[in-house]
N, CA and C of each residue as an Amber inpcrd file, in Angstrom:
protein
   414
  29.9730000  83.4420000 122.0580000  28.6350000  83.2810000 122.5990000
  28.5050000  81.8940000 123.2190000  27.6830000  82.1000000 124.0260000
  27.9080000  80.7640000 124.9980000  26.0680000  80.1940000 125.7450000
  25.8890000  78.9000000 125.0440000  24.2620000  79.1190000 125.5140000
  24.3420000  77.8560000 126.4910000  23.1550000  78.1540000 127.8610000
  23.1460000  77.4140000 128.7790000  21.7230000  77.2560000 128.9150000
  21.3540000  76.1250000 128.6530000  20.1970000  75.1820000 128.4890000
  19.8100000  74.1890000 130.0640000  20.9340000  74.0570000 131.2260000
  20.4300000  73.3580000 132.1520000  20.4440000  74.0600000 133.0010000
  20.0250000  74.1210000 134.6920000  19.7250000  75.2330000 135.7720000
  21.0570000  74.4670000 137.0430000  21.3730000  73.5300000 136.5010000
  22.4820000  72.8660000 137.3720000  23.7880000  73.3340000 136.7730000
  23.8270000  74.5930000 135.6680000  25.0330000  75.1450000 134.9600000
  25.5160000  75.8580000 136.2680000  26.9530000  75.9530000 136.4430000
  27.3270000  76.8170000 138.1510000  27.0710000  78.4460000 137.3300000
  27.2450000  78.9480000 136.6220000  26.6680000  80.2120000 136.3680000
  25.1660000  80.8730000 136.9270000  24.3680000  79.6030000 136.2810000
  23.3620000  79.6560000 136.7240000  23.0710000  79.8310000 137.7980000
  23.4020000  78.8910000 139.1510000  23.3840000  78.7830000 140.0060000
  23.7980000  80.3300000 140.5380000  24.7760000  80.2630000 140.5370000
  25.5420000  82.0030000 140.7190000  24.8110000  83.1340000 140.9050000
  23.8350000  83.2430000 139.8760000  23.3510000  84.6130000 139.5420000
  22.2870000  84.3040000 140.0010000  21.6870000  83.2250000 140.5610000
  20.2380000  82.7060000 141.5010000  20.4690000  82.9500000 142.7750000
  21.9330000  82.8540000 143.2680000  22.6550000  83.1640000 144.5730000
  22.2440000  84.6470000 144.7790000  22.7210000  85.2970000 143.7960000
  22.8730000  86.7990000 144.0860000  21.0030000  87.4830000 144.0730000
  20.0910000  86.6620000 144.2060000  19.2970000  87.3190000 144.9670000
  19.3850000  87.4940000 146.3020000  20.0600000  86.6850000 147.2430000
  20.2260000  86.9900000 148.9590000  21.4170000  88.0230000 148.8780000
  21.2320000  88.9880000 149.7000000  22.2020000  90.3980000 149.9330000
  23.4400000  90.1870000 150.3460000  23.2360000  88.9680000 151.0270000
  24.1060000  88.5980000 151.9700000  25.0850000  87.8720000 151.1890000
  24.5470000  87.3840000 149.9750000  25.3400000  86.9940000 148.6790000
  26.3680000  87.9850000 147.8950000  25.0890000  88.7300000 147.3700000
  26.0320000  89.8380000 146.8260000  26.9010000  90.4500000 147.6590000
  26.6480000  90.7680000 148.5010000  27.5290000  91.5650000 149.5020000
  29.6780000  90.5400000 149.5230000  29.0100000  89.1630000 149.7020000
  30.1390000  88.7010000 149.0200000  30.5430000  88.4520000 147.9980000
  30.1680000  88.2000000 147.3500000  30.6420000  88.3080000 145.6440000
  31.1180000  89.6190000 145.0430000  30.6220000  90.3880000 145.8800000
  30.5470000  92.3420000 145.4070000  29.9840000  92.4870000 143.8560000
  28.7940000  91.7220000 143.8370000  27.9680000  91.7880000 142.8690000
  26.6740000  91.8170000 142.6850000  25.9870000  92.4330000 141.6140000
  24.4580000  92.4850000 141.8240000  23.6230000  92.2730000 140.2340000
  22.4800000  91.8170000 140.4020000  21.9340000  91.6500000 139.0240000
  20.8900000  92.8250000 138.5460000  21.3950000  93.1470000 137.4770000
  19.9400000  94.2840000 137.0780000  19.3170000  93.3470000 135.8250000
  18.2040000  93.9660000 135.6790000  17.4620000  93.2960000 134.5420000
  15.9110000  94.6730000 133.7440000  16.3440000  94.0020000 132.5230000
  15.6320000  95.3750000 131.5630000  16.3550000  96.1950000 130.7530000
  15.7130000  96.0890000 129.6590000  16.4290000  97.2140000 128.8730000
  17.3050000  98.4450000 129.1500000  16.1520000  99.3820000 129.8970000
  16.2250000 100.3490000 130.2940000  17.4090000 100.3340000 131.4420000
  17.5930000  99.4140000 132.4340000  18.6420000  99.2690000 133.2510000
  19.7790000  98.9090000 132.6830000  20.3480000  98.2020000 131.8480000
  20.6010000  97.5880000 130.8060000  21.6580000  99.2490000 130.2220000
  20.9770000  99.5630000 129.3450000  21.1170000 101.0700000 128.7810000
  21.8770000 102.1000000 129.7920000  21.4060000 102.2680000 131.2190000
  21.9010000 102.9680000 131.7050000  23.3510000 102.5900000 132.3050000
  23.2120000 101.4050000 132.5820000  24.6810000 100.6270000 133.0970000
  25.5080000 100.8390000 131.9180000  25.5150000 100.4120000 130.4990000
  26.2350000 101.1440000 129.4170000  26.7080000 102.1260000 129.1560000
  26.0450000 103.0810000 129.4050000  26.2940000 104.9000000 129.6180000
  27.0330000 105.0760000 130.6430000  26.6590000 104.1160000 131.8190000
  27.6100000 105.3140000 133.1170000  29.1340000 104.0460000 133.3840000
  28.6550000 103.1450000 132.1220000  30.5070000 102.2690000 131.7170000
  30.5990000 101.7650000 133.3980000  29.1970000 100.9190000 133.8350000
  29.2030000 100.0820000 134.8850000  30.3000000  98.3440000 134.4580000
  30.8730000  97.7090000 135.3590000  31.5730000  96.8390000 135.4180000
  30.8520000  95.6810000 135.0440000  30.4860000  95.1430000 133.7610000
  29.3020000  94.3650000 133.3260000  30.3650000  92.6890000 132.9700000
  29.8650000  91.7660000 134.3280000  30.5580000  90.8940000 133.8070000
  30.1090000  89.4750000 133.0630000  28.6980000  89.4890000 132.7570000
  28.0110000  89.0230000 131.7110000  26.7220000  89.5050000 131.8010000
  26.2080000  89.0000000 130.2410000  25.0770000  89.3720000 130.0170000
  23.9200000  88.4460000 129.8740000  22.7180000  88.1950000 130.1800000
  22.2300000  86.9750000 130.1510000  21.1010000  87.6030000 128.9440000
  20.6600000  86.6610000 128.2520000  20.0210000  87.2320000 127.1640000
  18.7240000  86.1030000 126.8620000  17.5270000  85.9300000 127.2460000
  16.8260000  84.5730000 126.5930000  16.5640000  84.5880000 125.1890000
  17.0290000  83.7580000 124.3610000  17.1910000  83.1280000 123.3650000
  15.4010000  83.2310000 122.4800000  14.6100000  82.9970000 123.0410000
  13.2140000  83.1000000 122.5660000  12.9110000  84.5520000 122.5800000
  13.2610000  85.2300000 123.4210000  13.1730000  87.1970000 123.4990000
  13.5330000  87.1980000 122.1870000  15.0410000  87.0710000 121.7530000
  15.8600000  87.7040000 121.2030000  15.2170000  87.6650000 119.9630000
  14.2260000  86.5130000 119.7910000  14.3250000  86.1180000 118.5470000
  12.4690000  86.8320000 118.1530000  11.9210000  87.7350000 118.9160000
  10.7730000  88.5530000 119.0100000  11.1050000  90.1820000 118.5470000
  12.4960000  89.9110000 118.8380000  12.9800000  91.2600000 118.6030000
  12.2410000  92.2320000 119.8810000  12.7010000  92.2950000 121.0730000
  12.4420000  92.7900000 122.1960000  13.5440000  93.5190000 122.2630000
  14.6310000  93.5030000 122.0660000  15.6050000  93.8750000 122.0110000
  16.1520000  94.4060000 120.8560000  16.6560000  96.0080000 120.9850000
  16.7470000  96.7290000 119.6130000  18.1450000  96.3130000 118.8430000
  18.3460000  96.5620000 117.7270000  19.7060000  95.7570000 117.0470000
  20.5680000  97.0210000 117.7230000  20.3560000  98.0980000 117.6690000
  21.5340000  99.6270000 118.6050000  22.0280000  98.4950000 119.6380000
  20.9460000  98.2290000 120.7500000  21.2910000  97.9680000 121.7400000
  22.6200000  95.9460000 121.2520000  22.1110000  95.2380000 120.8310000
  22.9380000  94.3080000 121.0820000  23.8490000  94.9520000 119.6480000
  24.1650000  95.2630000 119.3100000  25.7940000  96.0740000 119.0750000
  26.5590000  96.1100000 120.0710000  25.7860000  96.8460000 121.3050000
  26.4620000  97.4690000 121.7060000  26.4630000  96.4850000 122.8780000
  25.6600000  95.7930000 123.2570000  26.0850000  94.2970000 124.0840000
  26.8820000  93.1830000 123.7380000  27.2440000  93.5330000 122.4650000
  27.9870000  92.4720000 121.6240000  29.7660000  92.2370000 122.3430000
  29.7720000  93.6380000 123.0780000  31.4770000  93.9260000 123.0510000
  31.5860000  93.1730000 124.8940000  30.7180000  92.5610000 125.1100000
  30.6510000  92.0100000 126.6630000  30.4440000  90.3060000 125.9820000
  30.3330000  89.8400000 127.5150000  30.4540000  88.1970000 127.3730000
  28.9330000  88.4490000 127.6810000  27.9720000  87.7690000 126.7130000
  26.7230000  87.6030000 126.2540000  26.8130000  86.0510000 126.4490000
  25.6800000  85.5020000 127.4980000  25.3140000  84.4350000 127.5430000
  23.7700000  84.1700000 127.0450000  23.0180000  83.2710000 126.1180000
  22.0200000  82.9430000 125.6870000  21.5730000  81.6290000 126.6140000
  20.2210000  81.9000000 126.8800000  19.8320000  80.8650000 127.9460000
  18.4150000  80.4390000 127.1910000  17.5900000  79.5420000 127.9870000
  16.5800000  79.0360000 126.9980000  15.3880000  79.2960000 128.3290000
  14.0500000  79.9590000 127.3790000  13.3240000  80.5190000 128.4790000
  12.9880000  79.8070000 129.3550000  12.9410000  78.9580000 129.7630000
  12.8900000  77.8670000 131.3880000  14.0540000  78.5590000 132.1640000
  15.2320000  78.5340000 131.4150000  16.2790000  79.2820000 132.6540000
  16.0770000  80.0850000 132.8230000  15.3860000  81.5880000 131.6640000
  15.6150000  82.9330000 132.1090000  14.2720000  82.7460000 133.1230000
  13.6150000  82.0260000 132.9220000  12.1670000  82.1010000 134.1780000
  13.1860000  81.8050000 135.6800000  13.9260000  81.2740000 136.0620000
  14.4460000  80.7950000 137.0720000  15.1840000  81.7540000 137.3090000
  15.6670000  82.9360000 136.9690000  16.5570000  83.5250000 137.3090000
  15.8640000  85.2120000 137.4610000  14.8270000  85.2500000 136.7850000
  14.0480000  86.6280000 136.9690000  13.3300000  86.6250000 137.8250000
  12.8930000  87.9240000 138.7220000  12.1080000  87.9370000 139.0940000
  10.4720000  89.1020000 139.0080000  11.1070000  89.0810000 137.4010000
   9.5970000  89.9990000 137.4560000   8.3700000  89.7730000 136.3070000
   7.1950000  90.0400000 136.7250000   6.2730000  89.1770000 136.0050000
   6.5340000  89.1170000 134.2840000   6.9220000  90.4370000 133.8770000
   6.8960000  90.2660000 132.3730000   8.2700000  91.2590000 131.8370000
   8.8160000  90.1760000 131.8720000  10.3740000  90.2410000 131.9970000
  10.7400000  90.3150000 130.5740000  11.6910000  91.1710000 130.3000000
  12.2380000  91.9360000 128.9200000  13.2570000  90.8420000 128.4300000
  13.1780000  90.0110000 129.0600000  14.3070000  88.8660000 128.2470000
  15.8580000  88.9060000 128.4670000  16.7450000  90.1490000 129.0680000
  17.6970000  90.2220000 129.1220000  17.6110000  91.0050000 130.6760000
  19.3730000  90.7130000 131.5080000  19.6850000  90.6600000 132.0400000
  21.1070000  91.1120000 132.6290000  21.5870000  91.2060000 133.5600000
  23.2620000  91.8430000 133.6310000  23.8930000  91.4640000 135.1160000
  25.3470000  90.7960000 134.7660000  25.3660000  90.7960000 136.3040000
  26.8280000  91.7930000 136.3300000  26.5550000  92.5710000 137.5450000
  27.5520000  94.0810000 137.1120000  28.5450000  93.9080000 138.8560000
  29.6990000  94.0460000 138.2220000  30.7650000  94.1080000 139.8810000
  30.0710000  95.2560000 140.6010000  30.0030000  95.0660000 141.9010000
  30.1180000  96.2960000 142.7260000  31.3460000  97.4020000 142.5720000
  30.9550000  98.2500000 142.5110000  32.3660000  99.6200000 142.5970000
  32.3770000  99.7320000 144.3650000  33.8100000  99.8960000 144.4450000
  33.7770000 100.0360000 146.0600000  34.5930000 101.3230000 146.1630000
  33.1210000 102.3750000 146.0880000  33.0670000 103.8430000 146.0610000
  32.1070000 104.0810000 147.8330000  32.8610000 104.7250000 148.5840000
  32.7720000 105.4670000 149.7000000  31.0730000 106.1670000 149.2420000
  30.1720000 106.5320000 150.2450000  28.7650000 107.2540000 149.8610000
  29.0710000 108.7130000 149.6250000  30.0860000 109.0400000 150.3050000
  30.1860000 110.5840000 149.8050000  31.0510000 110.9090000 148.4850000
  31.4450000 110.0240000 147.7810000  32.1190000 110.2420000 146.5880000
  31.2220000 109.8190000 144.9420000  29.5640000 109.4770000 145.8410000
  28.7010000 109.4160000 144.8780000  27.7220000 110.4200000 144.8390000
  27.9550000 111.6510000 145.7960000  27.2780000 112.6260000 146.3080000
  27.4490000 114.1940000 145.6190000  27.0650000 114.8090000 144.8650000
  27.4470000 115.6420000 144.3190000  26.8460000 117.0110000 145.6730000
  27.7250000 117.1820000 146.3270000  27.1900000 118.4870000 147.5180000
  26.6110000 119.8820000 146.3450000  27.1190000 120.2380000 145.8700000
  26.8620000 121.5130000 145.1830000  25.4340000 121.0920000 144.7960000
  24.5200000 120.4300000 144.2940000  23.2230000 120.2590000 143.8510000
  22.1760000 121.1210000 144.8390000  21.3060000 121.7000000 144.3430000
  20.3060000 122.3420000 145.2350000  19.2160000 121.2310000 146.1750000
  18.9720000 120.3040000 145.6930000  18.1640000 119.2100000 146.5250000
  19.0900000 117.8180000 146.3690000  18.9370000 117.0300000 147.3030000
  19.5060000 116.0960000 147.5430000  18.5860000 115.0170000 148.2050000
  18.8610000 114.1370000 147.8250000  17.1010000 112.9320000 148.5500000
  17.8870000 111.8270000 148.9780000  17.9510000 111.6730000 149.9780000
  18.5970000 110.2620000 150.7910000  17.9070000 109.7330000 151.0900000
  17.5120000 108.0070000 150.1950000  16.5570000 107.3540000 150.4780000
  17.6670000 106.3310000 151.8490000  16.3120000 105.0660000 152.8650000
  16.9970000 104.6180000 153.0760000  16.0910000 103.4950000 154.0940000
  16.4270000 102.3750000 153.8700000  14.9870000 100.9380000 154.4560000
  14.2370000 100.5670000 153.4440000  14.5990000 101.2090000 151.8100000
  13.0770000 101.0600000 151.1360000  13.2500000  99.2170000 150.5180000
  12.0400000  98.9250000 150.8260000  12.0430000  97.5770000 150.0490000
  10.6440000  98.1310000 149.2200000  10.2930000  96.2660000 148.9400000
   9.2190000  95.7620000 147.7820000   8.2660000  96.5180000 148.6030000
   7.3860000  96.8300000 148.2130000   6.0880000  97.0070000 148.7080000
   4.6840000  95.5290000 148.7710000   5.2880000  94.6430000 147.8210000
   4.4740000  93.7190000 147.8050000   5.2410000  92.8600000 148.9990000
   6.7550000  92.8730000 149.4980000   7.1520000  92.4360000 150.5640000
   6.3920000  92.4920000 151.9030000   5.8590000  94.3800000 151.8180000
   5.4910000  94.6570000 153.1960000   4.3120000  94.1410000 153.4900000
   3.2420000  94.3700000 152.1810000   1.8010000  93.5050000 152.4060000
   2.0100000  92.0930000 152.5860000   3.4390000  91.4730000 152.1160000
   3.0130000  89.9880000 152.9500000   3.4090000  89.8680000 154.5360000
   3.8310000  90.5300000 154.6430000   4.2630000  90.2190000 155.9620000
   3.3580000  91.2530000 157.2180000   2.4760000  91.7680000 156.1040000
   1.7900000  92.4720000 157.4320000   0.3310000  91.2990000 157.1510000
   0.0140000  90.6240000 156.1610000  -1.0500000  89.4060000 156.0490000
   0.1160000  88.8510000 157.0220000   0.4700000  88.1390000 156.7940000
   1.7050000  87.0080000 157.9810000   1.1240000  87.3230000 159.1130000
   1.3910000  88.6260000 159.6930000   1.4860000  89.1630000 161.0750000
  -0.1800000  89.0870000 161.4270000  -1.3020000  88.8320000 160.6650000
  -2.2710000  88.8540000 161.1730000  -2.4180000  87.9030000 162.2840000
């Protein structure tokens, strides 16, 4: 276990990077955050190459003991809530975090054809993105 207390740690820095696309896109990495995201990256045995965890969460018990078992078998980093504020971006943030390799899987080999409906999303952003920029555009 490994705890990082300053925002000038290069980890840190790192996983602050990988909000621009243009980041991840090189790194071939991306951050999820939440339990629930969290959980599902476990199940479908996503490429998890640390875990960021805030240290004040942990200790609220936000996080179920099942679940860090089973986060235990990854490189778990503990941060102190000033960092996890710098690195999240959502208002009421579950305390933990993941930064997961990209798989460099082709779109049709994530496509199951035989399914009766199929939904190809595609442009979608934030929605609180679009209302600023249509205030902007006034």
């Amino acid at each position: 276990m490994q705890k990082i207390s300053s925002k000038e740690n290069e980890l840190i820095k790192h996983i602050r990077k990988l909000k621009d696309k243009k980041q991840r896109d090189i790194s071939q990495e991306y951050v999820i955050e939440g339990i629930k995201l969290l959980e599902e990256a476990l199940k479908e045995k996503a490429k998890i190459k640390q875990i960021i965890i805030c240290e004040e969460c942990e200790k609220v018990e936000t996080i179920s003991k099942e679940l860090m078992y089973e986060i235990a078998k990854y490189e778990c980093i503990y941060v102190t809530k000033k960092i996890y504020n710098i690195l999240t971006e959502v208002k009421a943030p579950q305390g933990i975090l993941a930064v997961i390799e990209k798989q460099n899987q082709g779109p049709e080999e994530n496509i199951d054809l035989n399914q009766e409906i199929i939904i190809a999303l595609d442009g979608i952003q934030d929605p609180r993105k679009s209302r600023n920029n249509i205030k902007n555009s006034r």
